[in-house]
Legacy VTK file of the C-alpha trace (Angstrom):
# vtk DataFile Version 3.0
C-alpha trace
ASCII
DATASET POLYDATA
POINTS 367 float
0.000 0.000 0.000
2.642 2.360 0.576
3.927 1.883 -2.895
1.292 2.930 -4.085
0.633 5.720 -2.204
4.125 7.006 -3.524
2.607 6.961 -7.078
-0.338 9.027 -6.521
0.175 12.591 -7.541
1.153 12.239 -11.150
0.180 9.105 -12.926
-1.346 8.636 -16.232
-2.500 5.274 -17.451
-2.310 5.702 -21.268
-3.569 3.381 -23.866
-0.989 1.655 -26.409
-1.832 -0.131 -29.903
0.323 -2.685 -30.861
-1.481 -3.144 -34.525
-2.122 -7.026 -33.440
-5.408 -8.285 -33.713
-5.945 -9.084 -29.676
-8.332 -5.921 -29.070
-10.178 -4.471 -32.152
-14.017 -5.180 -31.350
-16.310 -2.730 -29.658
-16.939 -4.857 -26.442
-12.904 -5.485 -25.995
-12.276 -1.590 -26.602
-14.765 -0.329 -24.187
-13.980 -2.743 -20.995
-10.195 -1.412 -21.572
-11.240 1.725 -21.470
-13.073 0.877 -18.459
-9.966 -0.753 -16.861
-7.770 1.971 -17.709
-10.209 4.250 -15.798
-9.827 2.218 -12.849
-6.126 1.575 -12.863
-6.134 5.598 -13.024
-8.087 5.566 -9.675
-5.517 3.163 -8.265
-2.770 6.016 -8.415
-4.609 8.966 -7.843
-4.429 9.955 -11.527
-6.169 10.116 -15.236
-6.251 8.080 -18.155
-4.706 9.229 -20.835
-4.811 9.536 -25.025
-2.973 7.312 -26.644
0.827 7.842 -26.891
3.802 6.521 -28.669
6.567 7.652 -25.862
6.452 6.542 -22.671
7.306 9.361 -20.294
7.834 9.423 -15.965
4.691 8.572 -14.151
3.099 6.837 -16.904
1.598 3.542 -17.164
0.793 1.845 -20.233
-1.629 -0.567 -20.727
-1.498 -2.190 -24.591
-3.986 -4.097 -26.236
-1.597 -7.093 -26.680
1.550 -8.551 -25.700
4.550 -5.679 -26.747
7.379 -6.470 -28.561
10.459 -5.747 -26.414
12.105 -3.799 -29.465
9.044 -2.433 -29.716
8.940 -1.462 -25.726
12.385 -0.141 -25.762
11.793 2.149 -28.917
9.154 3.812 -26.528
10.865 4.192 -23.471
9.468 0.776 -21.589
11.825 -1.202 -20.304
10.489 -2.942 -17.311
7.214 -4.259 -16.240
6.394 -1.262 -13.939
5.709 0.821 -17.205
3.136 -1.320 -18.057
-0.117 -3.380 -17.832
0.881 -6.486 -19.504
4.221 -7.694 -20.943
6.834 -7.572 -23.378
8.407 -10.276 -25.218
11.742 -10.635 -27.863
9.516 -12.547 -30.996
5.580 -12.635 -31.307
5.618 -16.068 -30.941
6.676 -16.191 -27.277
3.218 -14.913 -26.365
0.995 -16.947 -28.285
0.526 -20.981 -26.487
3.061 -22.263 -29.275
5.883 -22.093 -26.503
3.649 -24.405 -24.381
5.366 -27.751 -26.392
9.101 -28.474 -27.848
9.235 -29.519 -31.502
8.391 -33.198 -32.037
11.797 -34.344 -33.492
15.238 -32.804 -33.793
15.439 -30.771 -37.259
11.831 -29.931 -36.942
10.780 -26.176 -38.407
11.046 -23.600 -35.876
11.786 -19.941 -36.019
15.129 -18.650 -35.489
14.547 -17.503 -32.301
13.015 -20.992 -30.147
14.327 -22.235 -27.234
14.890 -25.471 -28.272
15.299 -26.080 -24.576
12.137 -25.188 -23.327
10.361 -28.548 -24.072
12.203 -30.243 -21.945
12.353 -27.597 -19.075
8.824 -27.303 -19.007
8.186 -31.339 -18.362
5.176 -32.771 -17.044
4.172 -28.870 -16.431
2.099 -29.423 -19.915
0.299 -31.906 -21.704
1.283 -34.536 -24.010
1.782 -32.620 -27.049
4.037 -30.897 -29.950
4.383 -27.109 -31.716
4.870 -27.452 -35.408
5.694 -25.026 -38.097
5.230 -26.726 -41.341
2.698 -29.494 -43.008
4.848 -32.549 -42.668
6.030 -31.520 -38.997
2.389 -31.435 -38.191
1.390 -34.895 -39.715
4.618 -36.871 -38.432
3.589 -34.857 -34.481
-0.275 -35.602 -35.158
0.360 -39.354 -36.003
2.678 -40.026 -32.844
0.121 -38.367 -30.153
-3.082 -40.194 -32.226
-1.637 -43.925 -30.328
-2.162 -41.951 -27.225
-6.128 -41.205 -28.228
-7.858 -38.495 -29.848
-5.271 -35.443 -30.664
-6.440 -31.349 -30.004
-5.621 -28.753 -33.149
-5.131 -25.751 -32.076
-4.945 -22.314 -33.494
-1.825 -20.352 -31.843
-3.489 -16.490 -31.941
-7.219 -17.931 -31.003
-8.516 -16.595 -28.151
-12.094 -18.001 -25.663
-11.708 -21.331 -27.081
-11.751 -20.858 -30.764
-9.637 -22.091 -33.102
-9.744 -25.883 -32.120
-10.499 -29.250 -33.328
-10.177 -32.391 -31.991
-9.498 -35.424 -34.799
-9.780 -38.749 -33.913
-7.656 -41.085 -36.504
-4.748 -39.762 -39.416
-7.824 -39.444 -42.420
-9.192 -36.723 -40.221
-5.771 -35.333 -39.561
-5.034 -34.636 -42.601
-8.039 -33.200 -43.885
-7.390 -30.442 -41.243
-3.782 -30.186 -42.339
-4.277 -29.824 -45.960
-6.789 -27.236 -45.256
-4.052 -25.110 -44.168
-2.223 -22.279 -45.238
1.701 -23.065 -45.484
2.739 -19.981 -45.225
0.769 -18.776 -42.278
2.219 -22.417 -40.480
5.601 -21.344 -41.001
4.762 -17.982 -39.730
3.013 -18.932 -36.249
2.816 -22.475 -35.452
0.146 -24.753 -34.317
-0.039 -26.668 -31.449
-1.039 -30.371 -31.322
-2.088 -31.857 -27.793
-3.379 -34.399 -26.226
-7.310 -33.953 -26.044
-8.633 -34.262 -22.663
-12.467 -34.949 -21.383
-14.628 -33.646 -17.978
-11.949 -31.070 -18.187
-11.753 -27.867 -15.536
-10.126 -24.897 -16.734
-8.094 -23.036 -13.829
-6.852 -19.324 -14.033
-3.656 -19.095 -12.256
-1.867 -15.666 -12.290
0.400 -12.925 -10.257
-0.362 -9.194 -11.378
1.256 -6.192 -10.018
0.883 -2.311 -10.358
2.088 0.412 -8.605
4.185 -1.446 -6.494
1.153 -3.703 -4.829
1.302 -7.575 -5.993
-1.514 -10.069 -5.989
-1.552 -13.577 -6.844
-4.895 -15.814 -7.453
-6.096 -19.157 -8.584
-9.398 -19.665 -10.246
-11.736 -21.267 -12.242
-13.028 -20.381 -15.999
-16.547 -20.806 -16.393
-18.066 -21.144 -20.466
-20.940 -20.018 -21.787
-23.215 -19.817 -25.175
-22.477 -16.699 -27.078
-25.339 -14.983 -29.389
-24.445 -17.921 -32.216
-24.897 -21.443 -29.922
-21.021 -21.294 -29.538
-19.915 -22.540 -26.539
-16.981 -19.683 -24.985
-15.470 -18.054 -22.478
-18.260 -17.094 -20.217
-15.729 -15.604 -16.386
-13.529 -16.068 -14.313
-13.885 -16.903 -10.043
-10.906 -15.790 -8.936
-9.548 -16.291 -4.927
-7.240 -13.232 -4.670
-4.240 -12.621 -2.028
-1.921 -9.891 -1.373
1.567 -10.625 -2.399
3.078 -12.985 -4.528
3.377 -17.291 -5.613
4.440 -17.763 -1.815
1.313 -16.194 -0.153
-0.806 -18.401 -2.829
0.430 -21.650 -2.039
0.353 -20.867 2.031
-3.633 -20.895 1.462
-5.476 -24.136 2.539
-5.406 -26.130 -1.056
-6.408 -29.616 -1.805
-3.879 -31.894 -3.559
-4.983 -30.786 -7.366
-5.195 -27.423 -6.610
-1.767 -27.300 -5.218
-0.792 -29.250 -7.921
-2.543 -26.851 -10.150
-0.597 -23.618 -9.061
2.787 -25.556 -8.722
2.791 -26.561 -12.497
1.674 -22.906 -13.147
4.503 -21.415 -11.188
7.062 -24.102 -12.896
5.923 -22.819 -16.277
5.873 -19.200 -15.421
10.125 -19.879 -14.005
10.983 -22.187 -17.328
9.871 -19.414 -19.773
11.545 -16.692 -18.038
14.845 -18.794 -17.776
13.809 -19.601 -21.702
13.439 -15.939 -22.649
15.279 -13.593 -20.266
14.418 -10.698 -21.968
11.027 -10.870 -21.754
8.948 -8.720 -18.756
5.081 -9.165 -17.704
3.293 -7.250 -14.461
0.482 -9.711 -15.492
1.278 -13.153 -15.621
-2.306 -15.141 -16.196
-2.014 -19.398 -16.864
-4.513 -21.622 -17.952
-4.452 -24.929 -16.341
-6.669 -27.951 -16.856
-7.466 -30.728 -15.142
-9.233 -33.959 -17.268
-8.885 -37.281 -18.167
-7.182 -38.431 -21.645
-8.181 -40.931 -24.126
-6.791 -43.372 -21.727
-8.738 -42.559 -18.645
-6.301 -41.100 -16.855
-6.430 -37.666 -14.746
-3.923 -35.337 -16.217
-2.762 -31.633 -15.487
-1.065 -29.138 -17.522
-0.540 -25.442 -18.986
-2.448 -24.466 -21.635
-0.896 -21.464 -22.065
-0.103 -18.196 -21.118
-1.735 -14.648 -20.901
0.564 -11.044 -20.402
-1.804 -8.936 -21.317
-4.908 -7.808 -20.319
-7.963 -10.334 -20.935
-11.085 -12.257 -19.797
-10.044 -11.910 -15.433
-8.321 -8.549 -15.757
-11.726 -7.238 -14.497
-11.615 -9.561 -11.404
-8.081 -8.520 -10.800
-8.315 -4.868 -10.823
-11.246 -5.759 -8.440
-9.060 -7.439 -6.065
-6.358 -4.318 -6.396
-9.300 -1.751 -5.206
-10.300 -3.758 -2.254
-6.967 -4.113 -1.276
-6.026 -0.228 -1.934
-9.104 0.571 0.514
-8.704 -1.882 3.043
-4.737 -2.620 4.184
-5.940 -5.206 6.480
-7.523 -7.495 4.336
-5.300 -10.220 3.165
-7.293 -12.222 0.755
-11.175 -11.546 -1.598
-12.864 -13.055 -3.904
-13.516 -11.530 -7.198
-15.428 -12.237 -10.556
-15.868 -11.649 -14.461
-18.998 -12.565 -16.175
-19.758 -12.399 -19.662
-23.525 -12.741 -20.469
-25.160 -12.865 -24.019
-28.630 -12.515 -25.243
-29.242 -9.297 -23.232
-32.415 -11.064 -21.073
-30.429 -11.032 -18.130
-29.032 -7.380 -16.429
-25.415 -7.129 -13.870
-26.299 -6.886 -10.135
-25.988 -4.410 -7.796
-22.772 -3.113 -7.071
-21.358 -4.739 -10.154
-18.499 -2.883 -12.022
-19.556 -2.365 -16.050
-16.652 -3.643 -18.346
-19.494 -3.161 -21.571
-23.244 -3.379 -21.716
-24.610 -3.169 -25.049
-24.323 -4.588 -28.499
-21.602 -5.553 -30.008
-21.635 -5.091 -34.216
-20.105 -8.136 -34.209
-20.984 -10.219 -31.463
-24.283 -9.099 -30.315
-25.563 -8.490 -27.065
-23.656 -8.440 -24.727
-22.736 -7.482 -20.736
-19.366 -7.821 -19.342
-19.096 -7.112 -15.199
-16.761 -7.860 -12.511
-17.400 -7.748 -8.705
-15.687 -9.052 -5.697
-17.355 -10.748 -2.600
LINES 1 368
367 0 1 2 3 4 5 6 7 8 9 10 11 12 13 14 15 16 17 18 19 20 21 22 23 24 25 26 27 28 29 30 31 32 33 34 35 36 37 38 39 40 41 42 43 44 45 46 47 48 49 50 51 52 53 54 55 56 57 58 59 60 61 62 63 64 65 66 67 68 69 70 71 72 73 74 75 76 77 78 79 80 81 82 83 84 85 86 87 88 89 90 91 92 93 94 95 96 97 98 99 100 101 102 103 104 105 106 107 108 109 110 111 112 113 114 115 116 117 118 119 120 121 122 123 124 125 126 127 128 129 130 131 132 133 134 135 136 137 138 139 140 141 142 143 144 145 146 147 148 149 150 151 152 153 154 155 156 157 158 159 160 161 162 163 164 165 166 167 168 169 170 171 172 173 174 175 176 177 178 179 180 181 182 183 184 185 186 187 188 189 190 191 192 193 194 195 196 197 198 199 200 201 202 203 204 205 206 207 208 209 210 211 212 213 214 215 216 217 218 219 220 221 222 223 224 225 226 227 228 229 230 231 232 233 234 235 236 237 238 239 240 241 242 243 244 245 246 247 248 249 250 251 252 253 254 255 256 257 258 259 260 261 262 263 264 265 266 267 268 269 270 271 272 273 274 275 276 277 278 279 280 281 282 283 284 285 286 287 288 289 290 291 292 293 294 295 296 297 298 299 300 301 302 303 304 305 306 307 308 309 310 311 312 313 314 315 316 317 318 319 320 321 322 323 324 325 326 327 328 329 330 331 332 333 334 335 336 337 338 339 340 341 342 343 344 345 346 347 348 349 350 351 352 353 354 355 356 357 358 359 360 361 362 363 364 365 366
């Protein structure tokens, strides 16, 4: 608290594009407008118009992962300049760093950790990132004697971008289908498909000097087209850092759950040292696989702002306004249809419709 009391008389939280594709919808744009607003609050200060130099007692918060040449052209070279993270190669920050290659001499760019595959261990699922047509057959064909194999698009966000095939006809259908030079460009990732799955959100954020850290749970929902999607996040928040999460009362899979989070969230930063993140979000699911058998792993990872930034910002405000409290409980729903309204007390991340999507009400509150 007295961090961030030391940031309070002159901050501005400005906006930053990075001309990626993460945040160009309506709903997306308003609810970081909305969390900019509230960030502002945090430090005593304003948001901001959009600027391309970072200067003293400003935060940025960008719409997607920054590139760190990208950062350091600006001005931002650490993660207290910024809502989100930084990383050497676009690549690093989509879920194609979650696997190693699936052979030696396999396609990868010229900047992969070749090491990182094996670093990262039983922290992941069964599974392979390829870069070209025949990588992706050979790495579908060895996980297919293990049961039915995941496809999955490396820049989809909310669930899209996947399909699960079943036997090598159905493979490669899929991999014919697509486009070579967009492969070699940014990967796909081929994992072992899991059933009765939950989704946990596992993350540390920090801002103005205050950390949290938080496991959770993902909920899904039906969006305005019968698509099943992200739907929230329940997130159990504490002040301070990976220690102060794993001193709360867990039961073995949850503790197993954070651990393989915390293991994945060391291996990349020993992978790629010059990457930085204040918000460092992991997906981690628990199911069985085509074998019966409970597994756990990393999906992937999140340093920028998305689905539970709502719930975290939540849990920064309650612990700005009450230095006591230790630990809270905070949420993100995303409702479609428009039938149903937020509660009371609820903070508005976008109510309205969406030209694309539709409906649409996105809230977070904390309990």
């Amino acid at each position: 608290m007295a961090e961030m009391e030391n940031r309070k008389s002159a901050c501005i939280v400005r906006a930053y594009a990075t001309g990626g594709a993460a945040m160009t919808n309506v709903h997306d744009i308003a609810a970081r407008s909305e969390l900019m607003r509230r960030i502002a609050d945090l430090c005593g200060g304003t948001a901001g118009e959009t600027a391309e130099v970072a200067r003293p007692r400003e935060l940025f918060v960008p719409d997607d992962t920054m590139l760190v040449e990208a950062a350091a052209a600006m001005g931002i070279f650490d993660a207290s300049q910024l809502y989100g993270g930084a990383v050497p190669a676009r690549f690093v920050a989509t879920k194609v760093i979650t696997h190693g290659l699936p052979f030696q001499g396999a396609q990868a760019p010229p900047e992969w950790s070749h090491a990182l595959g094996g670093k990262l261990g039983d922290a992941v699922l069964r599974g392979f990132s390829v870069f070209s047509r025949a990588d992706a057959s050979a790495a579908g064909r060895l996980l297919l004697d293990h049961g039915p194999v995941r496809l999955k698009d490396v820049e989809a966000t909310s669930g899209m971008g996947q399909t699960v095939v079943r036997d090598a006809d159905d493979l490669d259908v899929e991999i014919d289908a697509m486009d070579a030079a967009v492969l070699a460009q940014t990967g796909l990732v081929i994992e072992e498909n899991l059933t009765d799955v939950t989704t946990y959100s596992v993350g540390i954020a920090t801002l103005f000097g205050m950390s949290i850290a938080y496991w959770g749970t993902q909920s899904l929902t039906l969006n305005n087209f019968e698509e099943e999607v992200y739907g929230g996040s329940h997130l159990r928040c504490v002040r301070g850092g990976w220690l102060q999460l794993r001193r709360l009362e867990l039961g073995p899979e949850l503790a197993e759950v954070i651990d393989r989070a915390q293991h994945y969230d060391r291996a990349v930063s020993v992978a790629y040292p010059s990457m930085f993140a204040s918000r460092r979000n992991y997906d981690v699911v628990s199911g069985l696989d085509g074998r019966g058998n409970k597994q756990i792993g990393v999906l992937e990872q999140s340093w920028r702002v998305g689905g539970a930034s709502g719930a975290e910002i939540a849990a920064f405000e309650v612990f700005a306004a009450y230095p006591a409290c230790t630990s809270v409980e905070a949420s993100t729903v995303e409702i479609y249809g428009g039938a149903e309204q937020a509660p009371p007390g609820a903070a508005i991340y976008f109510s309205g419709i969406d030209p694309v999507l539709g409906p649409l009400i996105k809230y977070a509150m904390t309990r």
